[in-house]
DORO-676303 format. One line per 8 residues: number of its first residue (from 1); their letters; for each residue x, y, z of N, C-alpha, C. Coordinates in pm, 1 decimal, m for minus. Example, Ala and Ser with C-alpha at 12.3 -4.5 7.8 and 13.67 -1.06 7.14 Angstrom:
# DORO-676303
1) AS) 1319.0,m569.0,780.0,1230.0,m450.0,780.0,1320.0,m330.0,780.0 | 1285.0,m225.0,708.0,1367.0,m106.0,714.0,1290.0,3.0,787.0;
# end
This chain:
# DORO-676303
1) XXXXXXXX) 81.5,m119.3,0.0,0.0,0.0,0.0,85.7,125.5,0.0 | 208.5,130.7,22.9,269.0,224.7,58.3,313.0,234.8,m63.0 | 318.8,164.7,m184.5,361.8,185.6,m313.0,277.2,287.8,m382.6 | 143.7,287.3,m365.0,62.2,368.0,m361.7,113.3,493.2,m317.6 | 116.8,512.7,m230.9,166.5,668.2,m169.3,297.7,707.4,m248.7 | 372.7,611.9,m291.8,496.1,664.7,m341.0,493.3,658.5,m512.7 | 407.1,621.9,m576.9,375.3,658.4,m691.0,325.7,780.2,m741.4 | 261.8,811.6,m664.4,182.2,941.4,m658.2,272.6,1093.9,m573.9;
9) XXXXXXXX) 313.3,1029.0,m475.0,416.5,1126.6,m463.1,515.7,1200.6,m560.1 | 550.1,1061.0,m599.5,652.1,1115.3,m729.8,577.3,1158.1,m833.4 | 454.0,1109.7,m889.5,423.4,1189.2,m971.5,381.2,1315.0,m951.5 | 366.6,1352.4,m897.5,284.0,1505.6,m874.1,423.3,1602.4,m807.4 | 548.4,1543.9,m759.0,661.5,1607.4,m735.7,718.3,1622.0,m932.2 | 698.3,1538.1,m975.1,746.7,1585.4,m1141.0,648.5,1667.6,m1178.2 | 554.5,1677.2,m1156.4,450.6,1742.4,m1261.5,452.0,1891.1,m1157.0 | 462.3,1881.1,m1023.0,472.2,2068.6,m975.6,645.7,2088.7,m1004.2;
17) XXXXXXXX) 754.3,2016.9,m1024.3,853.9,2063.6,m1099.2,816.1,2149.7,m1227.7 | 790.2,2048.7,m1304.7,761.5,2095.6,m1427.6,662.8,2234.8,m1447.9 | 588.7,2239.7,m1389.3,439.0,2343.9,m1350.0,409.2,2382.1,m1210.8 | 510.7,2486.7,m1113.3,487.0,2469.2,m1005.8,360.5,2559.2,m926.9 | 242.8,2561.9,m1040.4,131.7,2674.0,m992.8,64.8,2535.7,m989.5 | 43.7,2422.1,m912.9,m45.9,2315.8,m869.6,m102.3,2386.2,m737.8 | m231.9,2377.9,m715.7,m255.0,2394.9,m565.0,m216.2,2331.5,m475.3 | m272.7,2362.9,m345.9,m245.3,2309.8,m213.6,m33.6,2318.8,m176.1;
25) XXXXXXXX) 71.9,2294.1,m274.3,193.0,2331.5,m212.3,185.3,2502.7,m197.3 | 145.3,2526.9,m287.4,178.5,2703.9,m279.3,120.1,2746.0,m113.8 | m28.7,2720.3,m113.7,m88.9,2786.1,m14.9,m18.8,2742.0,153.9 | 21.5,2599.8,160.6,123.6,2543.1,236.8,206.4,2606.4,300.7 | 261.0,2610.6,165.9,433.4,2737.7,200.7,364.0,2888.3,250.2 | 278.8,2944.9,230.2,225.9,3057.8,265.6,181.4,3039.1,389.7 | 111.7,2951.4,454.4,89.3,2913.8,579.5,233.5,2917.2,693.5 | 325.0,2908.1,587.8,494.9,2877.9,677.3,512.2,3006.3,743.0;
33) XXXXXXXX) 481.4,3070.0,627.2,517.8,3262.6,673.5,678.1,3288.3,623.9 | 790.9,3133.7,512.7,909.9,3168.1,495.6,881.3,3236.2,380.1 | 980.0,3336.0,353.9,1036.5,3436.4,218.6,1054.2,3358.1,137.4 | 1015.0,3336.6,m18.0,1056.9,3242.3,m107.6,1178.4,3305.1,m163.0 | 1247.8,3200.4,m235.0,1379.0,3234.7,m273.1,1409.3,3155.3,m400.3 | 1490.0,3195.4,m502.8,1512.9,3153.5,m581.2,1691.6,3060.2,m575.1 | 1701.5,3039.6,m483.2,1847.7,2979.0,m431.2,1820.6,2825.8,m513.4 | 1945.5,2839.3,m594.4,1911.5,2637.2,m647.4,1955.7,2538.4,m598.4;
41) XXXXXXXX) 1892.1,2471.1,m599.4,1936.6,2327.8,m528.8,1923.1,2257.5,m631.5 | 1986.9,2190.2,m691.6,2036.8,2052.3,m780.8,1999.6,2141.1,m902.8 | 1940.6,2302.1,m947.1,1918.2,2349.7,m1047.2,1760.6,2381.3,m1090.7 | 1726.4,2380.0,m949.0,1570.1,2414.3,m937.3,1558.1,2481.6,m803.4 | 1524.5,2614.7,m810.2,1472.9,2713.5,m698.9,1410.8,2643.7,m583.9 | 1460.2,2676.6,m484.7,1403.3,2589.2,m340.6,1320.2,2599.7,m324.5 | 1213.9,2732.2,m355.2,1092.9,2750.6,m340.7,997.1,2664.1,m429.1 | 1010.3,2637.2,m541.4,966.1,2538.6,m641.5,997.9,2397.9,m565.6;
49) XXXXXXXX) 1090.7,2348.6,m529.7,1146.7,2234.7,m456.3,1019.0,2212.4,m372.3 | 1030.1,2351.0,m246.7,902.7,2282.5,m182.9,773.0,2277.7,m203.7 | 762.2,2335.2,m256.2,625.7,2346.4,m334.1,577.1,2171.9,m359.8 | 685.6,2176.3,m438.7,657.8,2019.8,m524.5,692.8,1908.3,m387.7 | 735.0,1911.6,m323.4,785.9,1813.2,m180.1,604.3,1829.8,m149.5 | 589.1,1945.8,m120.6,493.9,1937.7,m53.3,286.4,1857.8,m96.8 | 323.8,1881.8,m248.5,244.5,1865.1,m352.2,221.5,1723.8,m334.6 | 349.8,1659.8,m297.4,350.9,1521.2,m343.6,304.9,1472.4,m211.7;
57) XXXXXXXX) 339.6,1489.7,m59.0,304.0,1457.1,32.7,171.9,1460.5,44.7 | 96.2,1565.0,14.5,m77.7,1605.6,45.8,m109.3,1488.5,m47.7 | m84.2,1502.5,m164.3,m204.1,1425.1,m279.4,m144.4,1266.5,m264.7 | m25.7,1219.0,m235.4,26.1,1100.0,m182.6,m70.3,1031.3,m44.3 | m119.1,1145.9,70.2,m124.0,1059.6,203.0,m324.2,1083.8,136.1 | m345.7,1169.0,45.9,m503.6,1121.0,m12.4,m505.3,1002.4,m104.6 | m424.0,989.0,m167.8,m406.1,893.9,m247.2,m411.4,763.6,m155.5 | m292.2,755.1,m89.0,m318.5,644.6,m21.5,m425.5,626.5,88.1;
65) XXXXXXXX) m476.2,689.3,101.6,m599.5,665.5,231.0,m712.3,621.5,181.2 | m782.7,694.5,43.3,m860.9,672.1,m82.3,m835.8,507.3,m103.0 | m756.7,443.2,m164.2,m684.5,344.1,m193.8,m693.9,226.7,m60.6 | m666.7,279.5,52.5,m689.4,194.4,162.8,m817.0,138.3,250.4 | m879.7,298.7,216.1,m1036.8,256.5,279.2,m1103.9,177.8,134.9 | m1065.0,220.0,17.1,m1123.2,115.1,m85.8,m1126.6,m15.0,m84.4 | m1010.1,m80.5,m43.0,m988.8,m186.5,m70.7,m1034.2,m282.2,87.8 | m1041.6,m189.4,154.8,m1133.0,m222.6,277.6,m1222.4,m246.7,305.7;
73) XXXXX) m1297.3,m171.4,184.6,m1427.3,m128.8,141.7,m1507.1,m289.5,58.5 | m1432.8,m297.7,m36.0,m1463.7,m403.4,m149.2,m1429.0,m518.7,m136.3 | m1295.2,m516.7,m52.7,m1246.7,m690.3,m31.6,m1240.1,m667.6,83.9 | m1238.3,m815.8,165.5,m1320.5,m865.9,324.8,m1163.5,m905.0,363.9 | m1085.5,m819.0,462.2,m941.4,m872.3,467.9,m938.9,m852.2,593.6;
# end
């Protein structure tokens, strides 16, 4: 099940790389109250970095919870 969470993590950490106006990381980081910064890390702005860290954690621990009560749901385990 946890493959679940980490599929989805990663995808949605590539896709707010690539496009980092996804909801829910932006508003996150605004909740922090830190200054964004364009400082690179591996060649991508830290602020984009977390954005996308963060992107992937939210829609990862829905993903997997979705996924867990489903299968809870449908098969008798």
């Amino acid at each position: 099940m946890s493959m679940v969470f980490l599929a989805v993590f990663f995808a949605f950490l590539l896709m707010t790389l690539d496009g980092p106006d996804l909801p829910i990381g932006r508003q996150f980081y605004g909740l922090f109250g830190v200054a964004k910064s364009d400082y690179p890390v591996l060649g991508i702005g830290v602020t984009t970095l977390v954005y996308a860290v963060l992107n992937g954690v939210f829609y990862g621990v829905i993903a997997w919870l979705v996924f867990t009560f489903g299968v809870k749901r449908f098969v008798n385990i």
